[in-house]
MDAnalysis code that builds the backbone (N, CA, C; Angstrom):
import MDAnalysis as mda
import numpy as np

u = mda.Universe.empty(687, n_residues=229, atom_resindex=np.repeat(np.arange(229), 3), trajectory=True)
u.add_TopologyAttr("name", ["N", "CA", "C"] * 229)
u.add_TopologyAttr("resid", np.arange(1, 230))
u.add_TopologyAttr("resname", ["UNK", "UNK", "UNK", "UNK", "UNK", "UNK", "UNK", "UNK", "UNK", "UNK", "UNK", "UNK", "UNK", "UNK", "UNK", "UNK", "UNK", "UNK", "UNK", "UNK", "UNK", "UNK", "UNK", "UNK", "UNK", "UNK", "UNK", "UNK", "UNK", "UNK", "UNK", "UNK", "UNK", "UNK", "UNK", "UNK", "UNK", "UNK", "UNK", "UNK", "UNK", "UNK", "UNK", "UNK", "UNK", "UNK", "UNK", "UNK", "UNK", "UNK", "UNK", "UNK", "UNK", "UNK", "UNK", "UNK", "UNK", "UNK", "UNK", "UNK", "UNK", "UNK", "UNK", "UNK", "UNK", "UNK", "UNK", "UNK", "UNK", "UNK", "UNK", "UNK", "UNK", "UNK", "UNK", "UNK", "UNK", "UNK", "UNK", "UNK", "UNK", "UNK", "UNK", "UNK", "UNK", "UNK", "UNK", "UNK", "UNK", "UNK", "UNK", "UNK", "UNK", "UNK", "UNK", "UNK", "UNK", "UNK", "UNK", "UNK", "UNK", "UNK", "UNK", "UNK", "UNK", "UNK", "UNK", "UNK", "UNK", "UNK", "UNK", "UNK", "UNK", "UNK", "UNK", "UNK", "UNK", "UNK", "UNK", "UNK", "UNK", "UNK", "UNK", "UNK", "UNK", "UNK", "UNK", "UNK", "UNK", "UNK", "UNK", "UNK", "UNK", "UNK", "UNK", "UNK", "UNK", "UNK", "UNK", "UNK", "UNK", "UNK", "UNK", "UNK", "UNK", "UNK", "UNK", "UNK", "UNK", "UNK", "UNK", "UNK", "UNK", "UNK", "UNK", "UNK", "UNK", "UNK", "UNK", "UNK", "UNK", "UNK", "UNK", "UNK", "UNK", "UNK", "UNK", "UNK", "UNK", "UNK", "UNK", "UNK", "UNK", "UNK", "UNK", "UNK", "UNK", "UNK", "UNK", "UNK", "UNK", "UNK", "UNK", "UNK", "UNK", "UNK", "UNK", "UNK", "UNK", "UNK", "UNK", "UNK", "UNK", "UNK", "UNK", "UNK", "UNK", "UNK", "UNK", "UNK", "UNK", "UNK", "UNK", "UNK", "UNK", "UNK", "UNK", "UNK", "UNK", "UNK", "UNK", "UNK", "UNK", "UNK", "UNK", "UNK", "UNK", "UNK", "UNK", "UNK", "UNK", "UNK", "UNK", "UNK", "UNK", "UNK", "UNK", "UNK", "UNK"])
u.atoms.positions = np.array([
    [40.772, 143.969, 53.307],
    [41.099, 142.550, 53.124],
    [42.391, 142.214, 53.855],
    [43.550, 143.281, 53.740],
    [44.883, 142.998, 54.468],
    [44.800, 143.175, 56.201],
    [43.316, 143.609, 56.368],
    [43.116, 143.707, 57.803],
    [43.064, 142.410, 58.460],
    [41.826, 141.968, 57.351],
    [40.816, 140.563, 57.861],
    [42.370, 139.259, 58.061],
    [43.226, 139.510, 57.005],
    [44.280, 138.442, 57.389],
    [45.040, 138.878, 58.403],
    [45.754, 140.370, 58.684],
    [46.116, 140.265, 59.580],
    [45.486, 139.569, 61.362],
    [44.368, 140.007, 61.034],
    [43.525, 139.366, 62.288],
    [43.430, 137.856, 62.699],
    [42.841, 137.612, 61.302],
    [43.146, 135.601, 61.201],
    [45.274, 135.035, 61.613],
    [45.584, 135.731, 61.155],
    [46.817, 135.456, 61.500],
    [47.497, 135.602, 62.995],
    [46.778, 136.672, 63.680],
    [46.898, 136.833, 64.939],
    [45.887, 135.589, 65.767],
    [45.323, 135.734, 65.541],
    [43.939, 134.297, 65.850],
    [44.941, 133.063, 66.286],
    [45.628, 132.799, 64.973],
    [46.174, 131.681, 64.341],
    [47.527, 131.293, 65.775],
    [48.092, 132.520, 65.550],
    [49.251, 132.964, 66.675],
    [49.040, 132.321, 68.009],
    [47.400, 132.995, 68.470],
    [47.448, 132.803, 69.784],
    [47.207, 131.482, 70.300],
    [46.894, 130.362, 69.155],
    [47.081, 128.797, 70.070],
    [48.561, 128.404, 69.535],
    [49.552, 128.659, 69.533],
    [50.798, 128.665, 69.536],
    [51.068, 127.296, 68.993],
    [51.657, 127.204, 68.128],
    [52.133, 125.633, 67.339],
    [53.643, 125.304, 67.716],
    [54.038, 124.459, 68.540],
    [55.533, 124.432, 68.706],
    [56.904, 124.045, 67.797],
    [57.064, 124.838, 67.807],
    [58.646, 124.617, 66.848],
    [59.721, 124.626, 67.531],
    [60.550, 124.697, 66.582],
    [62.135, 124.882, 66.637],
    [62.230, 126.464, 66.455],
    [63.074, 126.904, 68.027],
    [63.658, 128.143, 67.770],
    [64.917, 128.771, 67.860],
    [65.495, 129.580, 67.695],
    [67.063, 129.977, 67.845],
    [67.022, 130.189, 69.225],
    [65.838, 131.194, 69.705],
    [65.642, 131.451, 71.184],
    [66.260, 130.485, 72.531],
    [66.968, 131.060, 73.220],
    [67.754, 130.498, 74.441],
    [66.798, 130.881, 75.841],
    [66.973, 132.132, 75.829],
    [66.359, 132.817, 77.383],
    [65.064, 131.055, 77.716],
    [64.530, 130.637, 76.898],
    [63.470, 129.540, 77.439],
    [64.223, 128.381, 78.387],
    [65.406, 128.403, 77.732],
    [66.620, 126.797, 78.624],
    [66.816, 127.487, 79.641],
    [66.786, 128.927, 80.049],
    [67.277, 129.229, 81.478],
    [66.590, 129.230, 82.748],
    [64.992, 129.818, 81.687],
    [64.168, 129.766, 82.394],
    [63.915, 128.293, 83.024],
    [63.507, 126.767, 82.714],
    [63.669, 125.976, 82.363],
    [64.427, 125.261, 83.569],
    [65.540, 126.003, 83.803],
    [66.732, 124.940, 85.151],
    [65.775, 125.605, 86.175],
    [64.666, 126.222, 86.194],
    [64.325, 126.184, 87.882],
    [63.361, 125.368, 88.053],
    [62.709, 124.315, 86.920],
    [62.070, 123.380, 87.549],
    [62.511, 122.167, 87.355],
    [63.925, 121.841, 87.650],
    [64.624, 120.734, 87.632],
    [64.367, 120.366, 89.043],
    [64.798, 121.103, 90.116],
    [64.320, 121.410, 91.702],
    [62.805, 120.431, 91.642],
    [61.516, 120.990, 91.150],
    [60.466, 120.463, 91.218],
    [60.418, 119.186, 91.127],
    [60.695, 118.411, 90.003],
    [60.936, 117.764, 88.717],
    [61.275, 116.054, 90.092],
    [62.687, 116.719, 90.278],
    [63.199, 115.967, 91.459],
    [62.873, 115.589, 92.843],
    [61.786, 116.487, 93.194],
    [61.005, 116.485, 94.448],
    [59.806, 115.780, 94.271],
    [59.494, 115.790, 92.888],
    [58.274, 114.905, 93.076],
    [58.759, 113.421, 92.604],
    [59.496, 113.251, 92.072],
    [60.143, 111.505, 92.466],
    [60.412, 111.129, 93.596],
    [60.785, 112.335, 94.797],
    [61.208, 112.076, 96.021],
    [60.198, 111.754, 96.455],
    [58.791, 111.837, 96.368],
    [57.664, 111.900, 97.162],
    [57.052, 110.470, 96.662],
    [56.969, 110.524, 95.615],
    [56.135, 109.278, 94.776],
    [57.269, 108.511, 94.366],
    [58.167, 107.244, 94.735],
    [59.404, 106.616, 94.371],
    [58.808, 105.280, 93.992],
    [59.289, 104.442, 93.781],
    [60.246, 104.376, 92.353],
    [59.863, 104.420, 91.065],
    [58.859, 104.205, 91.229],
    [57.803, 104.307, 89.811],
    [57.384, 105.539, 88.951],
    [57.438, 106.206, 89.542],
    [57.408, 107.830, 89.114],
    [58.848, 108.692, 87.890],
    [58.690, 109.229, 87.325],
    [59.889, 109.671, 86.614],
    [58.851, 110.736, 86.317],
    [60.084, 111.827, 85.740],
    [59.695, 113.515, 85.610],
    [60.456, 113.818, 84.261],
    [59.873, 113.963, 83.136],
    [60.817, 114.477, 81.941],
    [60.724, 115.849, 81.597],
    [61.342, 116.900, 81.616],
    [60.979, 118.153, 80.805],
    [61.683, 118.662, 79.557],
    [60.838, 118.952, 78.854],
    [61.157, 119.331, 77.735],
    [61.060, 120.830, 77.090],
    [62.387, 121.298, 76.311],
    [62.114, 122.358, 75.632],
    [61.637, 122.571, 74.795],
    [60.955, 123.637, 74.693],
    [59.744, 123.644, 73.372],
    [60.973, 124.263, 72.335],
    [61.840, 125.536, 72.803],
    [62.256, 125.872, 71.886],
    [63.682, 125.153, 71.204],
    [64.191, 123.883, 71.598],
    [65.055, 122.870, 70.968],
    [64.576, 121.829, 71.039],
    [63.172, 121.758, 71.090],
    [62.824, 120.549, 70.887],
    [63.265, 118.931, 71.428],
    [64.165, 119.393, 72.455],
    [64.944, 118.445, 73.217],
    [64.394, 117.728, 74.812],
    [64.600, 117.169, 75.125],
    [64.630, 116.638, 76.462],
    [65.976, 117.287, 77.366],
    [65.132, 118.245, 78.466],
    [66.462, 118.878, 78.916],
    [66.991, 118.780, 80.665],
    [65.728, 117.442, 80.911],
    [66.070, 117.023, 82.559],
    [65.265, 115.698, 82.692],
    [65.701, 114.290, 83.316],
    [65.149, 113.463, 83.252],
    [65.435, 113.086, 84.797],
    [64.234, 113.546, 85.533],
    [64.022, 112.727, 87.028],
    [63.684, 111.063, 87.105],
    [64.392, 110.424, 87.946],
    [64.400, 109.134, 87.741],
    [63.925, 108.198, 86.331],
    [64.908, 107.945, 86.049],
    [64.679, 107.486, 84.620],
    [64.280, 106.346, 84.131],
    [63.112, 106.172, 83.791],
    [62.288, 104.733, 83.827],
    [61.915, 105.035, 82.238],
    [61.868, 105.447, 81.179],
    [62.185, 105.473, 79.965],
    [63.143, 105.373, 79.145],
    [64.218, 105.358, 79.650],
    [65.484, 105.408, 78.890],
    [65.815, 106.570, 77.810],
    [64.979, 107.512, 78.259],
    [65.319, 108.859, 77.396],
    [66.630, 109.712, 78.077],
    [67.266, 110.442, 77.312],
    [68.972, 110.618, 77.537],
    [67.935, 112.269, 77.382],
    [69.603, 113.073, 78.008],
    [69.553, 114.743, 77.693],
    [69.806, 114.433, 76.477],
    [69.165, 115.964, 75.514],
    [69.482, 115.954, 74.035],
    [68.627, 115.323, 73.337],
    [67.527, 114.191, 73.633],
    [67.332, 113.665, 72.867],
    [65.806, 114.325, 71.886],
    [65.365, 113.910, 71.108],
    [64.427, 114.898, 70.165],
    [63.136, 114.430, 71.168],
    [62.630, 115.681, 71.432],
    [61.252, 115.730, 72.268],
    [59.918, 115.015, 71.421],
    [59.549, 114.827, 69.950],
    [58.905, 114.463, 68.835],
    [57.542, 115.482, 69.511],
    [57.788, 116.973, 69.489],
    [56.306, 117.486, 70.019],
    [55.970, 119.003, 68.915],
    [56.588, 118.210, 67.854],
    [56.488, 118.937, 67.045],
    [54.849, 119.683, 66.313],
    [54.036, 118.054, 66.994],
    [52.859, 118.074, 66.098],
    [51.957, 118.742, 67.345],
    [51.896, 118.978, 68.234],
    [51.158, 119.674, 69.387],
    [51.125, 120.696, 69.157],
    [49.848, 121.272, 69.131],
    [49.223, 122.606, 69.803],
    [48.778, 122.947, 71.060],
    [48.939, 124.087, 71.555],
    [48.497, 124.252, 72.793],
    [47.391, 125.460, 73.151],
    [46.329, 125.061, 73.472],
    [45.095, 126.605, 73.409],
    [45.879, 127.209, 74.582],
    [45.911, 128.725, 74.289],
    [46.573, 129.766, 75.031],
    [45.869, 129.572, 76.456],
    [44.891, 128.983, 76.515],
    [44.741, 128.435, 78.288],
    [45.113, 127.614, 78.740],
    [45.722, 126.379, 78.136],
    [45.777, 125.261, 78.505],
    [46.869, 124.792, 78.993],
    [47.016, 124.182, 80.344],
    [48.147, 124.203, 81.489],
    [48.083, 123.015, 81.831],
    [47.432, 122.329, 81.600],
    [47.126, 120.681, 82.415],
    [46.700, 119.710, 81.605],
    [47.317, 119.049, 80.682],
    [46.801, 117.653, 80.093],
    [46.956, 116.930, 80.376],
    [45.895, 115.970, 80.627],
    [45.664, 114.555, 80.636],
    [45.059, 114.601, 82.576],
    [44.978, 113.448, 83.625],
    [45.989, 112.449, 82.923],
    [45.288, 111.701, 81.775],
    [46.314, 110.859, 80.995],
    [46.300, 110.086, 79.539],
    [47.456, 108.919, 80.224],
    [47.082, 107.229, 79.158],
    [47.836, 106.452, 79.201],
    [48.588, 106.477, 78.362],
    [49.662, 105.846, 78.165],
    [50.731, 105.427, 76.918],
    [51.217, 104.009, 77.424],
    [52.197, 103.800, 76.498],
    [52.929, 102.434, 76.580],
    [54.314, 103.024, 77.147],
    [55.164, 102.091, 77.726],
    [56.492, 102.677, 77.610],
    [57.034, 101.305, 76.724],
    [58.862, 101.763, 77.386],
    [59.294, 101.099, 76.139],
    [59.621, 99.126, 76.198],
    [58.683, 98.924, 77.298],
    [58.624, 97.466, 77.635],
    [57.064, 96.859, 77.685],
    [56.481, 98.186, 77.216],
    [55.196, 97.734, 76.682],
    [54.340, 97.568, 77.767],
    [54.328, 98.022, 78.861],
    [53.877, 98.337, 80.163],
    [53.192, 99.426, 79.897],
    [52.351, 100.028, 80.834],
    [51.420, 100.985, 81.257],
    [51.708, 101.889, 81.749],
    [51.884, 103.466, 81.239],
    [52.378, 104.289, 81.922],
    [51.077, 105.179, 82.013],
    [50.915, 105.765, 83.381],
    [49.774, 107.039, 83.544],
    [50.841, 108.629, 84.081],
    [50.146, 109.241, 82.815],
    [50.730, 110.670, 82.852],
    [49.878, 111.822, 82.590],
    [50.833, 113.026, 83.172],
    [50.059, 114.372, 83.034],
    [51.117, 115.236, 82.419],
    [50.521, 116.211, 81.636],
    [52.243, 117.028, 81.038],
    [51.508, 118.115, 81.401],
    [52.366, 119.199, 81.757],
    [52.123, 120.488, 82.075],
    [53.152, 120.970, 81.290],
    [51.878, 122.059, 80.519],
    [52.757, 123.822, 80.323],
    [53.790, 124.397, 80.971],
    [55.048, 124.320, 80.775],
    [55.651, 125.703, 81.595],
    [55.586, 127.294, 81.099],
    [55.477, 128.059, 81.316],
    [54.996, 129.345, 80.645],
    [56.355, 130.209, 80.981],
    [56.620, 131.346, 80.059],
    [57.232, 132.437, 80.744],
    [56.190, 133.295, 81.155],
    [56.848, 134.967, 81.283],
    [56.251, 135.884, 82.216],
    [54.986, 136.003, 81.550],
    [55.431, 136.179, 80.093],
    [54.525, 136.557, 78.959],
    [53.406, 135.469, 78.783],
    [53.384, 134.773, 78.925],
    [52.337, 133.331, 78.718],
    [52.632, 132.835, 78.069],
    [53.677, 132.813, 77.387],
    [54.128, 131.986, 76.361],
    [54.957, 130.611, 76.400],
    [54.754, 129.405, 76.195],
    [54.880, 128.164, 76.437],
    [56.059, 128.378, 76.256],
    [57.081, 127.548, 77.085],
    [58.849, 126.930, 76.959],
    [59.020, 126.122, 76.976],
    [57.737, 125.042, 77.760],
    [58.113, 123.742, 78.020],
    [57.308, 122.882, 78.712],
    [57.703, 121.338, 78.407],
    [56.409, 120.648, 79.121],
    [57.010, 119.794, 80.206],
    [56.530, 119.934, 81.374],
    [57.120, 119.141, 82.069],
    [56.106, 117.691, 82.273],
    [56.374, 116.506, 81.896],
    [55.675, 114.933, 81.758],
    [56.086, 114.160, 83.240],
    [54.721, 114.264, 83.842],
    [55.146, 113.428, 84.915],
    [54.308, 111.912, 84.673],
    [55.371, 110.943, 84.414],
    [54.961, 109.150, 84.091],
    [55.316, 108.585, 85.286],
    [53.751, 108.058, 85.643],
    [53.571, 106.900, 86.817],
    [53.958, 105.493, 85.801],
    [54.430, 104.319, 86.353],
    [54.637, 103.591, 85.800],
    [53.936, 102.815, 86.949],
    [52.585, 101.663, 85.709],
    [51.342, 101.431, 86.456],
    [51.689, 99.585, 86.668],
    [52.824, 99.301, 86.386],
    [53.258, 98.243, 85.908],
    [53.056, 97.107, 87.674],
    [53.853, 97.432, 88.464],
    [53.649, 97.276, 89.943],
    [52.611, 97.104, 91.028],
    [51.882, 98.056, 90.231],
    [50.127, 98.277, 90.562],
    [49.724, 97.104, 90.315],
    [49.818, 96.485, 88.635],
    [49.011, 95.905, 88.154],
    [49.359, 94.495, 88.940],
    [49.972, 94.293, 88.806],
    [50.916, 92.821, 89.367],
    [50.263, 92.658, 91.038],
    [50.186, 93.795, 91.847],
    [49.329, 93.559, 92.769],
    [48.185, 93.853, 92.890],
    [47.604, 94.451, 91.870],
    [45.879, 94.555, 91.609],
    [45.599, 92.845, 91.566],
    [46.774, 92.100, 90.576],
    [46.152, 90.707, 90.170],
    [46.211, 89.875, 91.278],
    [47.523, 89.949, 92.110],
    [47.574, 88.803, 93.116],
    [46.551, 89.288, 93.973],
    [46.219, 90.099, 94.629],
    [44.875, 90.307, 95.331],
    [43.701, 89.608, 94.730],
    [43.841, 90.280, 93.802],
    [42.309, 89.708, 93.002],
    [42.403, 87.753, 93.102],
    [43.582, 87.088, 93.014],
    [43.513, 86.061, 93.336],
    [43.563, 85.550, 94.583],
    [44.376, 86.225, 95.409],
    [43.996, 86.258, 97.011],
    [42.581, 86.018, 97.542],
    [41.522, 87.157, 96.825],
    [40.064, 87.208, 97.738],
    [39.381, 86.439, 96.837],
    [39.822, 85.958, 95.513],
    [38.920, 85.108, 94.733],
    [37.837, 84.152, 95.679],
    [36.648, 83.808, 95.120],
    [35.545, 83.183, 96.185],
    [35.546, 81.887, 95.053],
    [36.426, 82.078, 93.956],
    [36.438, 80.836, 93.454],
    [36.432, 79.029, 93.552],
    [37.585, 79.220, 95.316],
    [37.932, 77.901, 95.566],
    [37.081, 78.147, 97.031],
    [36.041, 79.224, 97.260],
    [35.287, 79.063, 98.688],
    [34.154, 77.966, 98.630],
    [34.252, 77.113, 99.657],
    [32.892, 76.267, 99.926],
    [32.014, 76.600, 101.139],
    [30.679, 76.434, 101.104],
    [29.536, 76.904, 101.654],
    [30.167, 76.662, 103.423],
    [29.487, 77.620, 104.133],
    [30.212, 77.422, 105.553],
    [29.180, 75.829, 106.260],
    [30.017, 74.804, 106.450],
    [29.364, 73.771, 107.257],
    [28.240, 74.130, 107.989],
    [26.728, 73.679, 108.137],
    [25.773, 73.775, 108.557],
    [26.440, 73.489, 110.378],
    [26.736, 72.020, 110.203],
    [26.637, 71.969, 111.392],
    [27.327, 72.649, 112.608],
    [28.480, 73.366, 111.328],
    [29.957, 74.000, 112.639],
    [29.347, 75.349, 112.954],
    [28.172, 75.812, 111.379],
    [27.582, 77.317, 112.269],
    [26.738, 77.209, 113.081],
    [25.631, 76.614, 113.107],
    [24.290, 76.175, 113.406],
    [23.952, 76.936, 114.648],
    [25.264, 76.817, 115.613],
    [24.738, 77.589, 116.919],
    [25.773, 78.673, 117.279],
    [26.791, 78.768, 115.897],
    [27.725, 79.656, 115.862],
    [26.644, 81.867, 116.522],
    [26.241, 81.737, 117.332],
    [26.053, 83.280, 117.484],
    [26.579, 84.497, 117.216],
    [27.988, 84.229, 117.390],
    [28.856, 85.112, 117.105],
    [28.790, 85.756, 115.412],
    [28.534, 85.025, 114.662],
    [28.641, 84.691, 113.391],
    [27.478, 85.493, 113.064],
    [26.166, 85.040, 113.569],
    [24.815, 85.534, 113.436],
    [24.778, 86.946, 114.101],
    [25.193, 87.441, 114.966],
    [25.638, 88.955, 115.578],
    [26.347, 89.504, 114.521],
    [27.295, 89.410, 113.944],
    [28.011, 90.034, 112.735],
    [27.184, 90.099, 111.878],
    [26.175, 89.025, 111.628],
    [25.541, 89.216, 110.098],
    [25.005, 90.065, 110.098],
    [24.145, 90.147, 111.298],
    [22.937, 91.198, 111.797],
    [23.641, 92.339, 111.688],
    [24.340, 92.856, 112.642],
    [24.994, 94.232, 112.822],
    [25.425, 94.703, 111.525],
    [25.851, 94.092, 110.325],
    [26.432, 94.384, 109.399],
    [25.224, 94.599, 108.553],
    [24.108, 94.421, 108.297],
    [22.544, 94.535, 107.487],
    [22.191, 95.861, 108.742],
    [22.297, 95.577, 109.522],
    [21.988, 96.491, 110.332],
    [22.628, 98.240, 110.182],
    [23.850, 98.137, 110.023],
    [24.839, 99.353, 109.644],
    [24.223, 99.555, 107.935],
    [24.395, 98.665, 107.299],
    [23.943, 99.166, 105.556],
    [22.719, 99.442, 105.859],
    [21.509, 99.197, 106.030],
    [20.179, 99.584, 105.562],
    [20.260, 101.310, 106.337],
    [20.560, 101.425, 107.402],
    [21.308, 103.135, 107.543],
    [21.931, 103.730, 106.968],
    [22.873, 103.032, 106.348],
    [24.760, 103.523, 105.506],
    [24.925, 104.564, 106.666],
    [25.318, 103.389, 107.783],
    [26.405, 104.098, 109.083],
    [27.159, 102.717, 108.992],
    [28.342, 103.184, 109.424],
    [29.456, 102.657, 110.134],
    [29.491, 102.707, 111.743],
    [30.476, 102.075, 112.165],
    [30.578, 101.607, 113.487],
    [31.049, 102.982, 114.448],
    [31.915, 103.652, 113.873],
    [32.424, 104.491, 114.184],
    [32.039, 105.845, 114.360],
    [30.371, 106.126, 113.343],
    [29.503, 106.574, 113.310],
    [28.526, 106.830, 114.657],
    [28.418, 105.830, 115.286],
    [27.272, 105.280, 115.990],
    [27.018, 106.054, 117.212],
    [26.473, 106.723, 117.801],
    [26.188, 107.580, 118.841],
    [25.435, 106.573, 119.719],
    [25.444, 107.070, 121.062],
    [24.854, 106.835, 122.206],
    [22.974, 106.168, 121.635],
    [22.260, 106.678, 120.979],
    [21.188, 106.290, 120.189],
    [21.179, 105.250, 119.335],
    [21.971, 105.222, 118.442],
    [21.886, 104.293, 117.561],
    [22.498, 103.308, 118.378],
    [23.436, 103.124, 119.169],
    [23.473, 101.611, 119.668],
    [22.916, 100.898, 120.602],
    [21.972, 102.186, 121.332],
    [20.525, 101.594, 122.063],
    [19.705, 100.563, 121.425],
    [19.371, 101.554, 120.007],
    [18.794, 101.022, 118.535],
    [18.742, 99.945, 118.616],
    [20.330, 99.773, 118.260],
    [20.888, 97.913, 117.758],
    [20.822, 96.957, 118.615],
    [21.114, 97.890, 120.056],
    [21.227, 96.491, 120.921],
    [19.697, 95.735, 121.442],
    [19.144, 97.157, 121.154],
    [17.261, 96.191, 121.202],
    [17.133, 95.627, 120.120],
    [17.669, 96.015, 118.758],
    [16.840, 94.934, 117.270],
    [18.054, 94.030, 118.125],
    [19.140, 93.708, 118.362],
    [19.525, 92.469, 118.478],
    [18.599, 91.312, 119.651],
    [18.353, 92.449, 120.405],
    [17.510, 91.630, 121.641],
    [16.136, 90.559, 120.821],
    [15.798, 91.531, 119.940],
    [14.478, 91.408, 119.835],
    [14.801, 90.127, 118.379],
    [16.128, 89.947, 117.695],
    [16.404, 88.770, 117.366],
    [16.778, 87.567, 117.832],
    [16.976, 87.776, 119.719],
    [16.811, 86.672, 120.428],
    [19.232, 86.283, 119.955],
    [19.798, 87.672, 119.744],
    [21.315, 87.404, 119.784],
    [21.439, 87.175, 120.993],
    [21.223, 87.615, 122.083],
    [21.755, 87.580, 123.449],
    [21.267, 86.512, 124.139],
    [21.133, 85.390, 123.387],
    [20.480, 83.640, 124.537],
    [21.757, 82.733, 124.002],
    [22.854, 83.763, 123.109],
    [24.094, 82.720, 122.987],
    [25.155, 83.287, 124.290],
    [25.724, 82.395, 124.761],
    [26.397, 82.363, 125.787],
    [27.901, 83.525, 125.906],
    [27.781, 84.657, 126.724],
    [28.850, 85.589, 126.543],
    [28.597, 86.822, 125.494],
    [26.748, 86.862, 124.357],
    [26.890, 87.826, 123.501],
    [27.006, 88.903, 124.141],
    [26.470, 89.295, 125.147],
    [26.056, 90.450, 126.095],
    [27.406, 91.132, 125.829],
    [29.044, 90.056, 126.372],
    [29.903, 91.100, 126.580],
    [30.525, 90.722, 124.825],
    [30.238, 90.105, 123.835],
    [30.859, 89.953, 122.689],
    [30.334, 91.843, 121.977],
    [29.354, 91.975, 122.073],
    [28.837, 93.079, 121.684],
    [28.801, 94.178, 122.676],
    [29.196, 94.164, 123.445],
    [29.429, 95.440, 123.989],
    [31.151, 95.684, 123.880],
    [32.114, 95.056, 123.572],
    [32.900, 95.244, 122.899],
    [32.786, 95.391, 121.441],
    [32.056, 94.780, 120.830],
    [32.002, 95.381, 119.094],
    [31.288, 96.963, 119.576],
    [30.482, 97.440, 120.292],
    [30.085, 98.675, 120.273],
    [30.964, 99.852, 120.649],
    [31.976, 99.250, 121.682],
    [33.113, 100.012, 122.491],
    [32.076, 100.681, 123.508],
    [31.137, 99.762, 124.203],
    [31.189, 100.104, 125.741],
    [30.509, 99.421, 126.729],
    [30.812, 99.477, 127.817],
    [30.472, 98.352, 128.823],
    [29.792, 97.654, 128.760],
    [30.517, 97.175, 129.634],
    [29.194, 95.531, 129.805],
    [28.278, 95.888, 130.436],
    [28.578, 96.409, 131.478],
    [27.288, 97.412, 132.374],
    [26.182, 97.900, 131.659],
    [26.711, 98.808, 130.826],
    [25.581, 99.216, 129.819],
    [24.953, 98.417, 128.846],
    [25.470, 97.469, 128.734],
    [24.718, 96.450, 127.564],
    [23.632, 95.533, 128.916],
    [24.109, 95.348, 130.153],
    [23.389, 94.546, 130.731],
    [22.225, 95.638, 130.642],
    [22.168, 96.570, 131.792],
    [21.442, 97.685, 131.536],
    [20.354, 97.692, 130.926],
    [20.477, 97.579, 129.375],
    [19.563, 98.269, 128.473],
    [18.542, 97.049, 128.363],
    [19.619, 95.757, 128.559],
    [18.571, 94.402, 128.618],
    [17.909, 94.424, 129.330],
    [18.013, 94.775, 130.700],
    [17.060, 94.836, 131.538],
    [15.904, 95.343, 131.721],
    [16.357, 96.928, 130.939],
    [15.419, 97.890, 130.629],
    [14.296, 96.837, 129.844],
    [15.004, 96.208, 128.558],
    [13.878, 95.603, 127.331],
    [13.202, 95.197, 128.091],
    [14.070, 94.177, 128.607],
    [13.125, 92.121, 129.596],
    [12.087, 93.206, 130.557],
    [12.071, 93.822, 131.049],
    [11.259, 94.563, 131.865],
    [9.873, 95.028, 131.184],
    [9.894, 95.416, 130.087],
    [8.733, 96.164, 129.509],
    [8.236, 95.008, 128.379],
    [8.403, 93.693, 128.671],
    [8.056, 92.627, 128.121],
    [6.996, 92.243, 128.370],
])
């Protein structure tokens, strides 16, 4: 019976519950990813901040750009976390910060040699900036205040009708322009022929520039068509 608990108790051990410890050697370990901590605010600015925390004082013990207003010293509250002895990467997860904004974060494990957790390092995107230009865009391309294009200003607009085409033309493939080989723009430039694009004035060289290549070759291939007509 004193086996079966010792065993459950070891069980118990190995997803590690974080506390408060007397233990130091973890804060030393700890100053070598202050270096990190700081490099990745350098990369991702201004919105980005890096907090790490000691598991064994329960403190906040490096704050890369500080967009929380958390101080050194202050109580980590990670008292109530467990961590499965594999687990190195949480989230990402949202939170609030302290202006009630949107923060997106990931906290990582720091481990010693032993595998044993010291600390979490919290890297918070602050989504706040994003959002503000997610919205003005979204009001930018709004089709809300669009009205129907004038009949009469398209009517013999070609140019207009070449785009539509080429663009139904690229989706019913799912190719792009950039895609397009020597073949496929043979392809297009006969379905365009054969939609009667090239009786608007100048399409010949409008589309052999949307294809990126000569005019020569676009005359060319017309000739080839009109020939076997």
């Amino acid at each position: 019976m004193a086996e079966a608990s010792v065993e459950t108790n070891s069980r118990s051990a190995d997803r590690t519950k974080v506390r408060r410890s007397a233990r130091k050697p973890s804060t030393e370990l700890l100053v070598r990813y202050r270096s990190i901590a700081d490099g990745i605010v350098l990369l991702f600015p201004p919105y980005t901040e890096v907090v790490i925390h000691d598991l064994s004082t329960q403190t906040v013990v490096h704050v890369a750009n500080n967009q929380s207003k958390r101080e050194l010293g202050d109580d980590s509250a990670l008292d109530d976390i467990e961590f499965d002895p594999d687990e190195s990467v949480i989230g990402p997860y949202e939170k609030l910060g302290w202006d009630g904004r949107k923060i997106r974060s990931v906290s990582i494990v720091v481990r010693n040699d032993e595998g044993g957790p010291i600390g979490v390092m919290c890297i918070n995107f602050h989504l706040a900036a994003l959002e503000q230009a997610r919205q003005a865009l979204e009001l930018l391309v709004s089709s809300a205040a669009l009205q129907a294009q004038p009949e009469k200003l398209f009517q013999d607009d070609w140019q207009e009708r070449v785009n539509i085409f080429l663009n139904h033309w690229l989706q019913e493939r799912k190719l792009v322009l950039s895609m397009l080989t020597r073949d496929h723009k043979r392809a297009l430039i006969e379905a365009l022929h054969e939609e009667g694009a090239f009786k608007g004035k100048s399409a010949a060289n409008y589309v052999a520039k949307v294809l990126s290549i000569g005019r020569a070759t676009v005359f060319n291939y017309l000739k080839e068509l009109r020939g076997n007509e």
